[in-house]
LUMFIKOL-910440 format. One record per residue (C-alpha): x, z, y; residue number from 1. Coordinates in nm, 4 decimals, decimal comma, padded with zeros to 6 digits. Each point is the difference from the previous one (the first is absolute). Example, Ala and Ser with C-alpha at 12.3 -4.5 7.8 and 13.67 -1.06 7.14 Angstrom:
2
<east 01,2300 | up 00,7800 | north -00,4500 | resi 1>
<east 00,1370 | up -00,0660 | north 00,3440 | resi 2>
This chain:
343
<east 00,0000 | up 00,0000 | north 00,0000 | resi 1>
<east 00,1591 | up -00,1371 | north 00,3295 | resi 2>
<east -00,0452 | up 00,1615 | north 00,3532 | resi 3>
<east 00,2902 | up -00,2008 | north 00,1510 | resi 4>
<east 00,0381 | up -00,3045 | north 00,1519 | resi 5>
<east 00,2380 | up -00,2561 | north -00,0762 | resi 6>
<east 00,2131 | up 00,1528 | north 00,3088 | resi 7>
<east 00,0317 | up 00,2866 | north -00,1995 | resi 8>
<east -00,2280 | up 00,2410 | north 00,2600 | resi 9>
<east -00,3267 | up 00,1854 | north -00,1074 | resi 10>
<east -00,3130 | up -00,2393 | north 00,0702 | resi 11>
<east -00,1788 | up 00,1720 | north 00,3300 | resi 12>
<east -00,3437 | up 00,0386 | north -00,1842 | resi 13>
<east 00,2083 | up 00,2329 | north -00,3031 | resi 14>
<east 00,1636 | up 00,2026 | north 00,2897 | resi 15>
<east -00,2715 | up 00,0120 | north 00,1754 | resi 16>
<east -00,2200 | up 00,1547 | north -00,2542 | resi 17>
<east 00,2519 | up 00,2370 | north -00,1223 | resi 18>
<east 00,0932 | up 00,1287 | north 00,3968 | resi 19>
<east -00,3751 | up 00,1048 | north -00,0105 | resi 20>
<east -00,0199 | up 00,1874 | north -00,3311 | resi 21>
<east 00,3526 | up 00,1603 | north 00,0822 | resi 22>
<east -00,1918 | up 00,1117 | north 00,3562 | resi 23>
<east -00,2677 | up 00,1051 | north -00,1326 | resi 24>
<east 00,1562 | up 00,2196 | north -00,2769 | resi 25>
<east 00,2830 | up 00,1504 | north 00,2135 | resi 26>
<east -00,1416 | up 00,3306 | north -00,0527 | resi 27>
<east 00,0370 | up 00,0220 | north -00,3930 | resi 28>
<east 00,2468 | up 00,1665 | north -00,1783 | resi 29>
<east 00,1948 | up -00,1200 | north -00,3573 | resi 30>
<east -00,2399 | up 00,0432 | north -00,2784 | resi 31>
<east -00,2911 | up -00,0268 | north 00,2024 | resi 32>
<east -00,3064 | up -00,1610 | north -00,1750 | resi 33>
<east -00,1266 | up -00,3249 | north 00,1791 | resi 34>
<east -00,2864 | up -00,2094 | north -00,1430 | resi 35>
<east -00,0427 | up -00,3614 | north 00,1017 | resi 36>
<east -00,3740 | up -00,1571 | north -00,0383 | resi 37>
<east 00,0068 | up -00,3077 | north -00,1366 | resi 38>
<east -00,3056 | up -00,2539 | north -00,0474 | resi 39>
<east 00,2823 | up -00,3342 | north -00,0778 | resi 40>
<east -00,0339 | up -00,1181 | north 00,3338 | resi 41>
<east 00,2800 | up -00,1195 | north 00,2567 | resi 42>
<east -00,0756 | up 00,3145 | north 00,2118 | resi 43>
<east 00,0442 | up 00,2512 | north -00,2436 | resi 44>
<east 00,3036 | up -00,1886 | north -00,2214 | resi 45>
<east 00,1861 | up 00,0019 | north 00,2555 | resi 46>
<east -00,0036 | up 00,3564 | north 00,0967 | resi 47>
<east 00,0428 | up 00,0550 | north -00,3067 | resi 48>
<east 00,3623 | up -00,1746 | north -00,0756 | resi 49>
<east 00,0886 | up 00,1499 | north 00,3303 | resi 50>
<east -00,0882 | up 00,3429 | north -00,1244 | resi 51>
<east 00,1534 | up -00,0754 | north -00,3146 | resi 52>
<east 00,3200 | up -00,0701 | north 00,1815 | resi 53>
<east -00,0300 | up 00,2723 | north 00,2818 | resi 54>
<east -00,0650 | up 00,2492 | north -00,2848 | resi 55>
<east 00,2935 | up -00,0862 | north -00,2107 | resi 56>
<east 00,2426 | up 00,0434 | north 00,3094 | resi 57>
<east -00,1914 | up 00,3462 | north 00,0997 | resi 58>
<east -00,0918 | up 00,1879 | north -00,3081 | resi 59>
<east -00,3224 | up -00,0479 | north -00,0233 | resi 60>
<east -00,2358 | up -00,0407 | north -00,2695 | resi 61>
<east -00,1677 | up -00,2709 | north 00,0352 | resi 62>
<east -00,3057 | up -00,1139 | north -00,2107 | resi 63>
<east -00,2763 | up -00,2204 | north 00,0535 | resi 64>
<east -00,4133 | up 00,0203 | north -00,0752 | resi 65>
<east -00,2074 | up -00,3045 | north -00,0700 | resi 66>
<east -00,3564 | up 00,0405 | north -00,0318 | resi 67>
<east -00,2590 | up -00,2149 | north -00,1322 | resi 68>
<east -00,3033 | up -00,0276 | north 00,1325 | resi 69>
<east -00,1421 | up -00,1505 | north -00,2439 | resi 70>
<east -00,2199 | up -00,2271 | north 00,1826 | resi 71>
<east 00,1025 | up -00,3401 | north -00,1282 | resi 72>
<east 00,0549 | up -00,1642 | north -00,3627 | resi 73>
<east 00,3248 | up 00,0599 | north -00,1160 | resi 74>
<east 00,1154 | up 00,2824 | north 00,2541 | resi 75>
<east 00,1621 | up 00,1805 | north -00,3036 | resi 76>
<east 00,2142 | up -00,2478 | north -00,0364 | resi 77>
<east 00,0739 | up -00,0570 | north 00,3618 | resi 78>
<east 00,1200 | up 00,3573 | north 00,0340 | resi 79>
<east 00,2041 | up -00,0587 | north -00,2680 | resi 80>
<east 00,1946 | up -00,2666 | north 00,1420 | resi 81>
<east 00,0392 | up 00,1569 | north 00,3062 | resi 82>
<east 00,1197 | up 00,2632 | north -00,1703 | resi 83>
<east 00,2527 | up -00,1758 | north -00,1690 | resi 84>
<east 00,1278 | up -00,1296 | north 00,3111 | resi 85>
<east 00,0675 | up 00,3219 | north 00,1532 | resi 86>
<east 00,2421 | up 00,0999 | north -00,3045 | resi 87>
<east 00,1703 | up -00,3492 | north 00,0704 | resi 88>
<east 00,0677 | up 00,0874 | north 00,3326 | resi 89>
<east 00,1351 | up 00,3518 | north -00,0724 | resi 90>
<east -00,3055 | up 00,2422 | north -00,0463 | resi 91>
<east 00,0264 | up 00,1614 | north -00,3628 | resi 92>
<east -00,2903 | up 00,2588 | north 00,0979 | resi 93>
<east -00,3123 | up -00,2140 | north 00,0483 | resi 94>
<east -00,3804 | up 00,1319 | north -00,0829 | resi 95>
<east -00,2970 | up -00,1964 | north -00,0415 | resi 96>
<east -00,2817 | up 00,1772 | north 00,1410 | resi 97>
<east -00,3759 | up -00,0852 | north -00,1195 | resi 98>
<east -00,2846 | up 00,0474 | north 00,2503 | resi 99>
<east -00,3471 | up 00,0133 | north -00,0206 | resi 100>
<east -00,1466 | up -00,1452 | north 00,3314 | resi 101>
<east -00,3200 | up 00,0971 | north 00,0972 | resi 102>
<east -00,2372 | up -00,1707 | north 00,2641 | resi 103>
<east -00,0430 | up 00,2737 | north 00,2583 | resi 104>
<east 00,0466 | up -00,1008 | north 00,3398 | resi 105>
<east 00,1191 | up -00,3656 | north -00,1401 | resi 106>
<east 00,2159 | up -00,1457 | north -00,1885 | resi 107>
<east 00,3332 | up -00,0186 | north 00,2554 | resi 108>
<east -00,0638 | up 00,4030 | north 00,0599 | resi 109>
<east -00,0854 | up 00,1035 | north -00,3908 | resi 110>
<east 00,3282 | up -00,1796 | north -00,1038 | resi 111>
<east 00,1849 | up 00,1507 | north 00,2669 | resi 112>
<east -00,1051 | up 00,3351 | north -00,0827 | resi 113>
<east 00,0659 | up -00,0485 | north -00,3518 | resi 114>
<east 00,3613 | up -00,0973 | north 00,0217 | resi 115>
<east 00,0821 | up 00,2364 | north 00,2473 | resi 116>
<east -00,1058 | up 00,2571 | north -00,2484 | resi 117>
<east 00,2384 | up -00,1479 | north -00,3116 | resi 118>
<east 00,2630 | up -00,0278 | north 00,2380 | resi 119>
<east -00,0294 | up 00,3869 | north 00,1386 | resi 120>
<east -00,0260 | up 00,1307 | north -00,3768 | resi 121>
<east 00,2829 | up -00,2188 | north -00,0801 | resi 122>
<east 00,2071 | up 00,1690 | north 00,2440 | resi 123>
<east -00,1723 | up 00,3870 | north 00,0173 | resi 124>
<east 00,2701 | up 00,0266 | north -00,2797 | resi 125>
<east 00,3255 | up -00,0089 | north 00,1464 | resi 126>
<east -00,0991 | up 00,0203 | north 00,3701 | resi 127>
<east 00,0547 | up -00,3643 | north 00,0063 | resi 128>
<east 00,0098 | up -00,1670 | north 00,3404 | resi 129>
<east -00,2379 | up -00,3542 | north -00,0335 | resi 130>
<east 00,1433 | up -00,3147 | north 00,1913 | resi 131>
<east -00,2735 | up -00,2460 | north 00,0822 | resi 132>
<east 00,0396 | up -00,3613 | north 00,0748 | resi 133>
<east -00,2223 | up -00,0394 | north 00,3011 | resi 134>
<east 00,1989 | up -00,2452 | north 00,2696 | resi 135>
<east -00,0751 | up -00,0570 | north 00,3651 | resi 136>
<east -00,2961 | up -00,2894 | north -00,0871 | resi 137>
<east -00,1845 | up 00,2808 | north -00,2237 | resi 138>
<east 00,0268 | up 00,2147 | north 00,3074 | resi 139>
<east -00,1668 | up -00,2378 | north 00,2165 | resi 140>
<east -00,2852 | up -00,0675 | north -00,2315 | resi 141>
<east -00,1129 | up 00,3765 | north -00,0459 | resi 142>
<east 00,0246 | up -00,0012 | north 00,3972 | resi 143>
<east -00,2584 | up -00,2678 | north 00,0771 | resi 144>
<east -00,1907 | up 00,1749 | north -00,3325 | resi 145>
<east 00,0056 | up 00,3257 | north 00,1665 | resi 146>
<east -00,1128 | up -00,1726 | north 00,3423 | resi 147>
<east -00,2539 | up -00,1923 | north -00,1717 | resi 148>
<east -00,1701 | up 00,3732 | north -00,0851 | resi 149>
<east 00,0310 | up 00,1213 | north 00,3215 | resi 150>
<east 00,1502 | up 00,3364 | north -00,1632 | resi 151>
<east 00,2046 | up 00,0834 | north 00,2588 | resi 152>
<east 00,3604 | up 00,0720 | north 00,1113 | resi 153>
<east 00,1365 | up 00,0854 | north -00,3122 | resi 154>
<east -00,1032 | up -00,2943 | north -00,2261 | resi 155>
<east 00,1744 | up -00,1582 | north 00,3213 | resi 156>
<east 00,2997 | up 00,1544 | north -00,1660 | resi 157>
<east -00,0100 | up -00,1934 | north -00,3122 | resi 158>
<east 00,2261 | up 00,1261 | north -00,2807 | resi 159>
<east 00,2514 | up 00,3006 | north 00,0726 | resi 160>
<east 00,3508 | up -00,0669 | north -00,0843 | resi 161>
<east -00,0143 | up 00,3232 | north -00,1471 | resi 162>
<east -00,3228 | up 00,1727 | north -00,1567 | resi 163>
<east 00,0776 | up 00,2924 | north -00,2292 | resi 164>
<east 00,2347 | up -00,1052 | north -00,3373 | resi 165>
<east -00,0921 | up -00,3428 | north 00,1312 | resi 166>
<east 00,2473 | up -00,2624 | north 00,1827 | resi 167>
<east -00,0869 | up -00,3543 | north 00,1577 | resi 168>
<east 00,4373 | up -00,1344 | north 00,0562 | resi 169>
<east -00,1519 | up -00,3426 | north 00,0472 | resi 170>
<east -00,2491 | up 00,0519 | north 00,3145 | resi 171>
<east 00,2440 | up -00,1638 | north 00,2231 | resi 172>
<east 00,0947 | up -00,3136 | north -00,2404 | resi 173>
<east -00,2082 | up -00,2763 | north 00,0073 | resi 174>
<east -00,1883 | up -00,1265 | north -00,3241 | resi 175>
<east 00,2248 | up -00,3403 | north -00,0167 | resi 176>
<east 00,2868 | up 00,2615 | north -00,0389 | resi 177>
<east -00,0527 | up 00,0924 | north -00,3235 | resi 178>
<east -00,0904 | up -00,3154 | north -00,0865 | resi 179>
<east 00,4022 | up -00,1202 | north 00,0617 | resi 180>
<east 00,1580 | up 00,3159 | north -00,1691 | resi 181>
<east -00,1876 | up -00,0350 | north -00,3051 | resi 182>
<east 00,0908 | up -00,4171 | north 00,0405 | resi 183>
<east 00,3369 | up 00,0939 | north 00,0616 | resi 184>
<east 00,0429 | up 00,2349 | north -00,2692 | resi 185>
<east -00,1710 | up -00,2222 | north -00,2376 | resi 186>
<east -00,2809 | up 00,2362 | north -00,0881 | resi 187>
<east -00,3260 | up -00,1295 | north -00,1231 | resi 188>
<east -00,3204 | up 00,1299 | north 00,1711 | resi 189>
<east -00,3512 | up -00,0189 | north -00,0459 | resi 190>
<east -00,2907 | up -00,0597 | north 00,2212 | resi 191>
<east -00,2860 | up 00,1858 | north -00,1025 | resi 192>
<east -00,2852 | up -00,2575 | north 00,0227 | resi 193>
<east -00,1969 | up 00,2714 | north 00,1667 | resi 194>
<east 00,2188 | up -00,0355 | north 00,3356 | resi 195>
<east -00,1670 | up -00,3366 | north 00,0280 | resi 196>
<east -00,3797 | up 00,0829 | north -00,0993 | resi 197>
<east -00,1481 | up -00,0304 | north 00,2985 | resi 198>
<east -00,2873 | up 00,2932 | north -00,1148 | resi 199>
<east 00,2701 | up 00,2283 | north 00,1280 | resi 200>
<east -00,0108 | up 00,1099 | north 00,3605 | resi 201>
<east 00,3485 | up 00,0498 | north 00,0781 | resi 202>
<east 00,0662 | up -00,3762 | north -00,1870 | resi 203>
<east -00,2359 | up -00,1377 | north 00,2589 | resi 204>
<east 00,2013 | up 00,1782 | north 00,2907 | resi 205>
<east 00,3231 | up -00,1271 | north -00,1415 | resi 206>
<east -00,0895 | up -00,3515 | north -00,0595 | resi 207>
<east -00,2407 | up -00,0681 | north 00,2476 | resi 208>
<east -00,0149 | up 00,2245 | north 00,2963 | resi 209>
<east 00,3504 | up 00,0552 | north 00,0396 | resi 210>
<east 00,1225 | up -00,3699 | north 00,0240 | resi 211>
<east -00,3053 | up -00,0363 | north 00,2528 | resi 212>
<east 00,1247 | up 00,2550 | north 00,2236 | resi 213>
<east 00,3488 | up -00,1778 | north -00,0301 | resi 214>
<east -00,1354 | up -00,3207 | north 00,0740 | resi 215>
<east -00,1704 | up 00,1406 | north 00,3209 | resi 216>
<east 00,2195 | up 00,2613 | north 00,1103 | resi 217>
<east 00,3483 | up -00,1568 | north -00,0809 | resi 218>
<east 00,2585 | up 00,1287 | north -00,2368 | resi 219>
<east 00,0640 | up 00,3505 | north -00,0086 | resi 220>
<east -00,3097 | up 00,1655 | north -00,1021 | resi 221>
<east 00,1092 | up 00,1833 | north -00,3121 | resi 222>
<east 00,2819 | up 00,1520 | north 00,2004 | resi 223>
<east -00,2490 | up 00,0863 | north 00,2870 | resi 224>
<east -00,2295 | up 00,1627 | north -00,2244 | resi 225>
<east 00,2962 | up 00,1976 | north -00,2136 | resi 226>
<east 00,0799 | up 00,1850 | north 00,3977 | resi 227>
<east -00,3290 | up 00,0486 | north 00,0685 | resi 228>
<east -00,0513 | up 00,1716 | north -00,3526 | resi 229>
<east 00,3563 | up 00,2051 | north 00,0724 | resi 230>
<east -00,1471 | up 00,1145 | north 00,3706 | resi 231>
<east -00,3430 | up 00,0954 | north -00,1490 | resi 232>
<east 00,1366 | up 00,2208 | north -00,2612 | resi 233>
<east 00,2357 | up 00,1884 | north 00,2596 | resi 234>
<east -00,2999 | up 00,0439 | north 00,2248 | resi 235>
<east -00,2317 | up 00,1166 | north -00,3208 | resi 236>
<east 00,2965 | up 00,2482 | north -00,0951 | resi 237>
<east -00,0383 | up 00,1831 | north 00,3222 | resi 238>
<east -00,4066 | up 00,0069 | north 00,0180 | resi 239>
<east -00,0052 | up 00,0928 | north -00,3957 | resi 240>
<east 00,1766 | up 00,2898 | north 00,0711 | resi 241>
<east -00,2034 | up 00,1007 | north 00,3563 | resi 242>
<east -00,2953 | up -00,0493 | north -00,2146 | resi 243>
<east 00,0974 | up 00,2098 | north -00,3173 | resi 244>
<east 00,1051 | up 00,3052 | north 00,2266 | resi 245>
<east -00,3907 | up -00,0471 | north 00,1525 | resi 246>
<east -00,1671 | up 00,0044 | north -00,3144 | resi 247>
<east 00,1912 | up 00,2928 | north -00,1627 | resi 248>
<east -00,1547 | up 00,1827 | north 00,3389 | resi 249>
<east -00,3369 | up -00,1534 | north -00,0679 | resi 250>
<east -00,0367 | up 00,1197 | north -00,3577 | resi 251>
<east -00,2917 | up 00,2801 | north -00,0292 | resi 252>
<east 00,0326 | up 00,1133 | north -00,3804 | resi 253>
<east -00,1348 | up -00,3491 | north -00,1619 | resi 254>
<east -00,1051 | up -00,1501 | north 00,2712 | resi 255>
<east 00,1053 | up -00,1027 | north 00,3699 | resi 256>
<east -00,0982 | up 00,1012 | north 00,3356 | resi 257>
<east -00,1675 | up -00,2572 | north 00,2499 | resi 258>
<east 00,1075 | up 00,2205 | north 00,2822 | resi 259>
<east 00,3619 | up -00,0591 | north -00,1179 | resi 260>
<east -00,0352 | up -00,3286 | north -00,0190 | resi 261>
<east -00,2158 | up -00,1655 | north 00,2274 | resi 262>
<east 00,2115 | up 00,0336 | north 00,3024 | resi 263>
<east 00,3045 | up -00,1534 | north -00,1156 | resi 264>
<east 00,0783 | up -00,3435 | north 00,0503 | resi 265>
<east -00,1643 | up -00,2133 | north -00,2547 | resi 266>
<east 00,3694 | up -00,1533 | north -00,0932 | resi 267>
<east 00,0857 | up 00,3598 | north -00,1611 | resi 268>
<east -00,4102 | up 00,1037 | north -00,0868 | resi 269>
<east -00,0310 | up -00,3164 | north -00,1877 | resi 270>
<east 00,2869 | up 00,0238 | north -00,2349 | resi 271>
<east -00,0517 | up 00,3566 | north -00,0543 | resi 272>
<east -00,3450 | up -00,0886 | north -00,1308 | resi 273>
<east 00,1622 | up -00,2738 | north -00,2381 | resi 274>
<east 00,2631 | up 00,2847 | north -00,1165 | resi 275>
<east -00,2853 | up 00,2080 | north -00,0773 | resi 276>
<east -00,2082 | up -00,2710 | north -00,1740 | resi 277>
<east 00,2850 | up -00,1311 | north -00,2065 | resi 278>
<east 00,0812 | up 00,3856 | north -00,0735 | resi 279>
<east -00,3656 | up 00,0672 | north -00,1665 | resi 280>
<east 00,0745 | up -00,3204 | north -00,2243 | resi 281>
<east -00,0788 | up -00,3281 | north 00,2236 | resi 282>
<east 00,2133 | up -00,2752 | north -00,1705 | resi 283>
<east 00,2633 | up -00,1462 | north 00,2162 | resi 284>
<east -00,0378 | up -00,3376 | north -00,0598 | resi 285>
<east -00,3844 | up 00,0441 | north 00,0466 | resi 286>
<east -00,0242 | up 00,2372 | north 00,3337 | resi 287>
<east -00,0214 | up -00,2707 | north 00,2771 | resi 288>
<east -00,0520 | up 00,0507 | north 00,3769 | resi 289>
<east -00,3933 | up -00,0396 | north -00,0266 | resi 290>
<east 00,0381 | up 00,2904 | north -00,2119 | resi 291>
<east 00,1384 | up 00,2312 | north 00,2294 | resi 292>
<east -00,2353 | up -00,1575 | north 00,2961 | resi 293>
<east -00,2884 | up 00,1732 | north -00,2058 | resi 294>
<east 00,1891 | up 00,3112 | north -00,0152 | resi 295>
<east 00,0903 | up 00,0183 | north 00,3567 | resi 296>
<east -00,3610 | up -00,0677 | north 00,0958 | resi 297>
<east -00,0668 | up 00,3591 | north -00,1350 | resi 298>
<east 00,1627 | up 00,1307 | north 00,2747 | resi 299>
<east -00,0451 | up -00,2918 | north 00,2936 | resi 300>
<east -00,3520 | up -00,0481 | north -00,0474 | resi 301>
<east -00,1300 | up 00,2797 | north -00,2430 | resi 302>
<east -00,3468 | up -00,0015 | north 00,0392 | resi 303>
<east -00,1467 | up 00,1837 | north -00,3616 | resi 304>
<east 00,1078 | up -00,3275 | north -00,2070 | resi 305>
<east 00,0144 | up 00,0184 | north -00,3773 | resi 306>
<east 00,3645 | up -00,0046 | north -00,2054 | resi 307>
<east 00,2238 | up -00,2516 | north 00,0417 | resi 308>
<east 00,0937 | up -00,1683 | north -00,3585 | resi 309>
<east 00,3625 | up -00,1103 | north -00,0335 | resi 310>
<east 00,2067 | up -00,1576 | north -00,2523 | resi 311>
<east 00,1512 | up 00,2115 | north -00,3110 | resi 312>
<east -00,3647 | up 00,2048 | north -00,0596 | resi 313>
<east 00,0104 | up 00,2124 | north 00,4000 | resi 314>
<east -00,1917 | up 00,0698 | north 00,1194 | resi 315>
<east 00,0308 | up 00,1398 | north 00,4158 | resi 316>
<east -00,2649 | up 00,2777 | north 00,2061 | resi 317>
<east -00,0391 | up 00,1734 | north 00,2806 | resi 318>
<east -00,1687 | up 00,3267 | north -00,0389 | resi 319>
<east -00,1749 | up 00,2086 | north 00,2955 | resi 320>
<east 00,3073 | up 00,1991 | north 00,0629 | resi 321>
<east 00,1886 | up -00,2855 | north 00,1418 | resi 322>
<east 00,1929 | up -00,0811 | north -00,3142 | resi 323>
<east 00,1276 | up -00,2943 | north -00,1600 | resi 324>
<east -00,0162 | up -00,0052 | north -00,3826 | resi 325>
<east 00,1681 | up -00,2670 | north -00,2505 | resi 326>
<east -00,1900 | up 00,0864 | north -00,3830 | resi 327>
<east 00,0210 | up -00,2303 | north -00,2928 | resi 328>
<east -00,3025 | up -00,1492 | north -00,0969 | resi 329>
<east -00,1776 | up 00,2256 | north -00,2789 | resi 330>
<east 00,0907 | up 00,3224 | north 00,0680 | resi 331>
<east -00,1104 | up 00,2918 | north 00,2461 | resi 332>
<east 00,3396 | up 00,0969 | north 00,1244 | resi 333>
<east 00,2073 | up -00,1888 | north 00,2149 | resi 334>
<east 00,3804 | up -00,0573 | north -00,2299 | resi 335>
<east 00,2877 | up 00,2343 | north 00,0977 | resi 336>
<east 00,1188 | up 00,0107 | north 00,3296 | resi 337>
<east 00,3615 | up -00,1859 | north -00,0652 | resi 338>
<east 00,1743 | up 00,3419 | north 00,1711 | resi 339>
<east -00,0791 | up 00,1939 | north -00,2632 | resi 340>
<east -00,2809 | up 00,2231 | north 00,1521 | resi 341>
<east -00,3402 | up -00,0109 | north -00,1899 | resi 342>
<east -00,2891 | up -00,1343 | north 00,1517 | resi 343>
């Protein structure tokens, strides 16, 4: 496997790729455990010879995780080729990881929720850190996703470079990146016919609305929307933490007090109230900005209305004594308060 030119020097896209996974994993001692998620594709291949390589120079133990999905004939198979090609490129350690995917919330979000589970047992193990292979073009599509749902500031942000065990190195390489390290390297990839299937949201944002807004807006527009995601998540940093510090102040046993909250500015009220939704159970991937609307309305504009229903079974109140109350559907008690007090 070739990474050099015929001058002899490291093709750009190679060194390019590893520069970002040595970045990103500065902070990891030898024998630290790093995971690399792997679906076959160019993305993902070639952080994972680049991990592969920056592991063997830095100690690290390096394995990889390929889950199937099993939502196409032959996926079983698939994995196993992919899997194959990870040990040819240096990766002895490599899982295959069998999902179920349900249909909640769609098919992009079930699958997404299902691998991210395999690939957090995988590493729950050895306190594995997981590199993903999201590049600079994913990060543009989940911002015009997140704009297209109005969900605010923080779906602005797109994917964080760093999110827990998880790692994005590529967010500042472009897709055709990967594309010429695994070329250069000689590593086969596969496209997963689902990046094409134009059922798919984010397939129609990537194929269709993206080269409009580069026909009409010029060249450029990934980049643009990469700084815009960077800004919105240093901006959402500071206001996530302004808003967690009001509603630890707001918190009445198990519920939350509307004296508390309704005079703050609706930037740090409104993503309190999504905190405390998502803390009573409200699915991520489900709680959207209409959501908390509803929720804020109980304190805007309460006039006696009935519950508010929200994703994940919760159901939301507001009681005589000024409170605001977060209960799952089904039972007549309102779930823990997350800081340990009883309701």
């Amino acid at each position: 496997m070739s990474t050099r030119r015929s001058s002899g020097r490291l093709h750009p896209a190679v060194a390019d790729v590893r520069r970002a996974v040595r970045g990103s994993l500065a902070d990891l001692n030898p024998g630290s455990a790093v995971i690399v998620a792997c679906s076959g594709g160019a993305d993902s291949m070639a952080l994972a010879a680049a991990t592969s390589f920056e592991g063997a120079k830095a100690g690290w133990l390096v394995r990889a995780v390929v889950v199937d999905h099993a939502l196409q004939a032959g996926s079983r198979e698939l994995t196993g080729r992919v899997v194959t090609r990870l040990r040819d490129i240096g990766i002895e350690g490599v899982d295959e990881a069998r999902v179920a995917v349900g249909g909640a919330g769609g098919p992009e979000a079930a699958a997404r929720r299902a691998r991210y589970a395999a690939l957090t047992a995988a590493a729950e193990a050895d306190d594995a850190t997981v590199v993903l292979g999201h590049t600079m073009d994913d990060q543009a599509e989940t911002v015009l996703l997140g704009l297209g749902r109005g969900s605010g500031l923080r779906s602005l942000a797109g994917m964080a470079t760093v999110s827990g065990r998880y790692r994005r190195p590529l967010l500042e390489l472009r897709r055709a990146v990967t594309a010429r390290a695994c070329d250069a390297q000689g590593i086969e990839v596969y496209e997963d016919p689902h990046n094409v299937d134009p059922r798919f949201t984010r397939v129609r944002v990537r194929h269709e609305l993206l080269p409009t807004l580069q026909a009409v807006l010029g060249p450029g527009v990934v980049e643009a929307l990469a700084r815009t995601a960077t800004a919105a998540g240093h901006d959402a940093d500071v206001l996530d933490g302004l808003a967690a510090d009001l509603l630890e102040a707001a918190r009445d046993g198990g519920g939350l007090r509307v004296d508390t909250l309704d005079p703050s500015p609706p930037a740090l009220r409104r993503r309190a109230l999504r905190q405390a939704a998502l803390d009573a159970g409200a699915p991520v991937s489900e709680l959207f900005a209409v959501h908390v609307d509803a929720v804020e309305r109980l304190l805007t504009h309460w006039h006696g209305q009935a519950a508010i229903d929200l994703p994940g079974g919760i159901s939301v109140t507001r009681s005589d004594d000024a409170v605001i109350r977060f209960y799952r559907l089904g039972t007549s008690a309102p779930p823990r308060d997350p800081s340990g007090r009883q309701p």
